[in-house]
Backbone as CSV, one residue per row, in Angstrom:
resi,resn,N_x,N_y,N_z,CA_x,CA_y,CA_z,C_x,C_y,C_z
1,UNK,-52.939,-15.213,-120.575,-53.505,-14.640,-119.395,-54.723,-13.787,-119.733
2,UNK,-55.692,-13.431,-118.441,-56.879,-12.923,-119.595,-56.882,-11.449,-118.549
3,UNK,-57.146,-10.496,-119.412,-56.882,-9.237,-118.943,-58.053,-8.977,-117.266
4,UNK,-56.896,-8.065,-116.739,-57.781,-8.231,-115.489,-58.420,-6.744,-115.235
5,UNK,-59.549,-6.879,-115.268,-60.535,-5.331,-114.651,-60.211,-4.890,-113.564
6,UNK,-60.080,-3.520,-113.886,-59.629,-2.406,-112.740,-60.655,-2.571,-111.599
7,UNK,-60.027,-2.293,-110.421,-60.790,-2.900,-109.127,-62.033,-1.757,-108.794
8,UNK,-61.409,-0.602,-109.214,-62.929,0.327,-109.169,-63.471,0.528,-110.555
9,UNK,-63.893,-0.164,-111.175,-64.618,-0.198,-112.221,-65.301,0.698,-112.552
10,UNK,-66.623,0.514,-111.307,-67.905,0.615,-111.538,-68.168,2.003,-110.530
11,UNK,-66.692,2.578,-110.486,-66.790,4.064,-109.229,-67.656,4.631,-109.768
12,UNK,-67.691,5.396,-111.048,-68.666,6.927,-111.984,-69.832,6.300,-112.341
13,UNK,-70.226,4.737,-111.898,-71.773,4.704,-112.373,-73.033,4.995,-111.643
14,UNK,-74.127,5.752,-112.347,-74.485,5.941,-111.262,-75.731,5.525,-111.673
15,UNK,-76.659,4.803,-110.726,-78.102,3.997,-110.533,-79.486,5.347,-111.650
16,UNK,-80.132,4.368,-112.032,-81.333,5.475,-112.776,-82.036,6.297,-111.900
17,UNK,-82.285,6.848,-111.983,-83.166,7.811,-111.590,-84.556,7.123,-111.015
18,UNK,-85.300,7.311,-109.940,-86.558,6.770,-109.364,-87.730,7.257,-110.345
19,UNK,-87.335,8.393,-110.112,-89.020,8.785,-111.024,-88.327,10.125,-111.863
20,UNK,-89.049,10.280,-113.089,-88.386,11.018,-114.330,-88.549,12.076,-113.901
21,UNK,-87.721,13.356,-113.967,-87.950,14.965,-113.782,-89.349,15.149,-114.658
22,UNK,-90.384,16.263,-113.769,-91.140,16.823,-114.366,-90.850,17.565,-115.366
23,UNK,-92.111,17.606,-116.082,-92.001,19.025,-117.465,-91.852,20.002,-117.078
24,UNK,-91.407,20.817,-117.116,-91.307,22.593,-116.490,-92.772,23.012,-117.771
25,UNK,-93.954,23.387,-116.617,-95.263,24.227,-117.200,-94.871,25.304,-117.658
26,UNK,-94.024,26.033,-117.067,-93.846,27.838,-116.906,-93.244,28.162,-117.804
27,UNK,-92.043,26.775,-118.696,-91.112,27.314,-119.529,-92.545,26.493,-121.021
28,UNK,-92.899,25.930,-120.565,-93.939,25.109,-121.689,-94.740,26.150,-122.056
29,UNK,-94.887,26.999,-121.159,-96.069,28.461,-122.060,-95.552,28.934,-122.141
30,UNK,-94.091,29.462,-122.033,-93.679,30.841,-122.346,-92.795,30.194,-123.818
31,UNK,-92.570,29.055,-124.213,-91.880,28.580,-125.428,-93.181,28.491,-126.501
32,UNK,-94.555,28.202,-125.902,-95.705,28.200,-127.482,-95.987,29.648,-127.336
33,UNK,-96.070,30.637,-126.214,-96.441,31.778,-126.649,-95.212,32.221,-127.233
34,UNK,-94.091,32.228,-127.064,-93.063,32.731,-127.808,-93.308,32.930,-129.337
35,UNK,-93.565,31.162,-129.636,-94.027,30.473,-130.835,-95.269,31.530,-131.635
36,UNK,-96.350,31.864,-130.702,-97.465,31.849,-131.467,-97.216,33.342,-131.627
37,UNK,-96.686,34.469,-130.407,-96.557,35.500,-131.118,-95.583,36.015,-132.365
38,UNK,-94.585,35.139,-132.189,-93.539,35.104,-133.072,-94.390,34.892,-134.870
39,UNK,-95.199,33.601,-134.915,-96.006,33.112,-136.173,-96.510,34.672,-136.424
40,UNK,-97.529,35.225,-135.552,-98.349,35.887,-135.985,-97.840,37.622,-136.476
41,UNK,-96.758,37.761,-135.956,-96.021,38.805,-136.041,-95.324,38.892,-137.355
42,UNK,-94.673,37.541,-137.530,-94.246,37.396,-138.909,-95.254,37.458,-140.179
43,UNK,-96.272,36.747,-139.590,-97.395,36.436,-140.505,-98.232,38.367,-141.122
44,UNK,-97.998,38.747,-140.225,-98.638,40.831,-140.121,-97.428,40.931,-141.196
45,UNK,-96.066,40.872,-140.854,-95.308,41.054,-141.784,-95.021,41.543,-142.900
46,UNK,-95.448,40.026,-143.108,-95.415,39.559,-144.749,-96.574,40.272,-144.961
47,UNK,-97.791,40.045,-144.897,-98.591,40.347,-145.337,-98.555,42.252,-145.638
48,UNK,-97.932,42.672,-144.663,-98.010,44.037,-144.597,-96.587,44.368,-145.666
49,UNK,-95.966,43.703,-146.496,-94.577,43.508,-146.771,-95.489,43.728,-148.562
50,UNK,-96.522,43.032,-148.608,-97.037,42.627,-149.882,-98.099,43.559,-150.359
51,UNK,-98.363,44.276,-149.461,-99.807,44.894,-149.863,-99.180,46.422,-149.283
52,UNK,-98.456,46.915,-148.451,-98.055,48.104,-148.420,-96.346,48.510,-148.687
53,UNK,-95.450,48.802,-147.963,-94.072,49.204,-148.504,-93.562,48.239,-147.292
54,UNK,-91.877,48.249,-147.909,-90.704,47.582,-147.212,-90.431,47.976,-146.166
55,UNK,-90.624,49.215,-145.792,-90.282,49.889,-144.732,-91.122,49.925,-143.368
56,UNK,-92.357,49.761,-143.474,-93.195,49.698,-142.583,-93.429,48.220,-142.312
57,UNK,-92.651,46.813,-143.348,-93.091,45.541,-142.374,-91.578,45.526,-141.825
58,UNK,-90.643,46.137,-141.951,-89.227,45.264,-141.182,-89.724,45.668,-139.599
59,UNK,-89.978,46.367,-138.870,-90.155,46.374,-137.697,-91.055,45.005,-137.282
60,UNK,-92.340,44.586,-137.713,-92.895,43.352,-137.432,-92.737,42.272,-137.603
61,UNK,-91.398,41.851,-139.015,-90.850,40.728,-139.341,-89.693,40.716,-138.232
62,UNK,-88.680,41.772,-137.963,-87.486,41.452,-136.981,-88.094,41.107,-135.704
63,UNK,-89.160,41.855,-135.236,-90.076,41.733,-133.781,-90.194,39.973,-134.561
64,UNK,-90.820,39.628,-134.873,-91.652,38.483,-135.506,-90.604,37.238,-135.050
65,UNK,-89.483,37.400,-135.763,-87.740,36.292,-135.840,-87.856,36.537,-134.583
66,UNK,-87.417,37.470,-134.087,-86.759,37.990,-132.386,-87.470,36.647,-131.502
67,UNK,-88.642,36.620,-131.351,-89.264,35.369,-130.978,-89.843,34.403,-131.268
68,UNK,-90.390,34.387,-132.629,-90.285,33.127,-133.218,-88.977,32.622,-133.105
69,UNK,-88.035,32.526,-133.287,-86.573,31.516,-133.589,-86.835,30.832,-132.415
70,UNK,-87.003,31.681,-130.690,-86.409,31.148,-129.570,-87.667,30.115,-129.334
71,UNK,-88.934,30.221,-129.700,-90.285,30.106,-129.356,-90.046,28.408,-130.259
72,UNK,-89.032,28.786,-131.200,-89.511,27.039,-132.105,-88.623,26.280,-131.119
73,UNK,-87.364,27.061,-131.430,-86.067,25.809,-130.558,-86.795,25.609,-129.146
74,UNK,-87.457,26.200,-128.476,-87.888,25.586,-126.833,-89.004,24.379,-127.708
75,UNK,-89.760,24.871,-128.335,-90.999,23.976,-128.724,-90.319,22.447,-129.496
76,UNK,-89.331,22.640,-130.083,-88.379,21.308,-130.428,-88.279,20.472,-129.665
77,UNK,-87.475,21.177,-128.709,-86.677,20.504,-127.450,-87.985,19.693,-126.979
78,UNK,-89.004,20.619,-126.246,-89.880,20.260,-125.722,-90.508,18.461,-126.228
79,UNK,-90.661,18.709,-127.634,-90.931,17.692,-128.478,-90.625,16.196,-128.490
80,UNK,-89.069,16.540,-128.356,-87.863,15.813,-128.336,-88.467,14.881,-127.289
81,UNK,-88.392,16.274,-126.107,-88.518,15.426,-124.694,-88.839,14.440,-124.449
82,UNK,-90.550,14.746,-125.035,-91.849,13.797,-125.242,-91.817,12.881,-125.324
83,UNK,-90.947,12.627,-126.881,-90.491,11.322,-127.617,-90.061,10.918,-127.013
84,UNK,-88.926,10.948,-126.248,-88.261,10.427,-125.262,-86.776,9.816,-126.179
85,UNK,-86.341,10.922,-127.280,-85.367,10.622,-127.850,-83.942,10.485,-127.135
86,UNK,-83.121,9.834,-127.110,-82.003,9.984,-126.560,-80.976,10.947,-126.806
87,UNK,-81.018,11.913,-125.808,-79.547,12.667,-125.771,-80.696,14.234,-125.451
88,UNK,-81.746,14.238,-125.585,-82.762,15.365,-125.241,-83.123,14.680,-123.659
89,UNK,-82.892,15.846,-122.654,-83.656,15.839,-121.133,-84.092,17.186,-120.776
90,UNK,-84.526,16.867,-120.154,-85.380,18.109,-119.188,-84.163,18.991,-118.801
91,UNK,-82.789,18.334,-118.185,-81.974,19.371,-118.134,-81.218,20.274,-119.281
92,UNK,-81.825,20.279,-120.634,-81.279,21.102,-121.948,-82.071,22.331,-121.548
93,UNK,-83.606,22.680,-120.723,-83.646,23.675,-120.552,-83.823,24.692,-119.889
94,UNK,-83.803,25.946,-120.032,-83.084,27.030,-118.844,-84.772,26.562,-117.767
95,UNK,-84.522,26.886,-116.689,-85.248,27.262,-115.695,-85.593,28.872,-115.234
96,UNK,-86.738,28.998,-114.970,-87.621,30.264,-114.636,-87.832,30.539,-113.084
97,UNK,-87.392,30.225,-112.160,-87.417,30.255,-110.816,-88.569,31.492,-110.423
């Protein structure tokens, strides 16, 4: 006998999407400025880490991480998006209303 398919099969599928969700602009600048103040903060840092004392760069390296980290992971994602890799969408990130 040949196995018989459940009569609602096809209930949870659901049709593609018409047209792809936009990029969110608002979160797209606030993830490279994140990025770029984050670089440059770190970058004062170090530099201030090498040429004067330990104590006066930890305030600009922790400022520096604090937003660089969040500034790369949005700029990843973002990336991802682009590519159009599977398992990355527009809904991985937060919204700015």
């Amino acid at each position: 006998m040949a196995a018989r398919r459940p009569k609602y099969a096809h209930l949870n599928d659901h049709p593609p999407p018409l047209r792809e969700p936009s990029i969110p602009l608002k979160e797209v600048a606030l993830a490279g400025g994140l990025f770029l103040i984050g670089t440059t903060f770190l970058t004062i840092g170090i530099h201030c880490f090498f040429t004067s004392s330990f104590m006066e760069s930890i305030p600009l390296v922790m400022l520096g991480a604090l937003t660089f980290i969040p500034g790369v992971y949005h700029c990843f994602l973002f990336f991802m998006i682009l590519r159009k890799v599977p398992g990355y969408t527009v809904d991985m990130i937060p919204k700015f209303d």
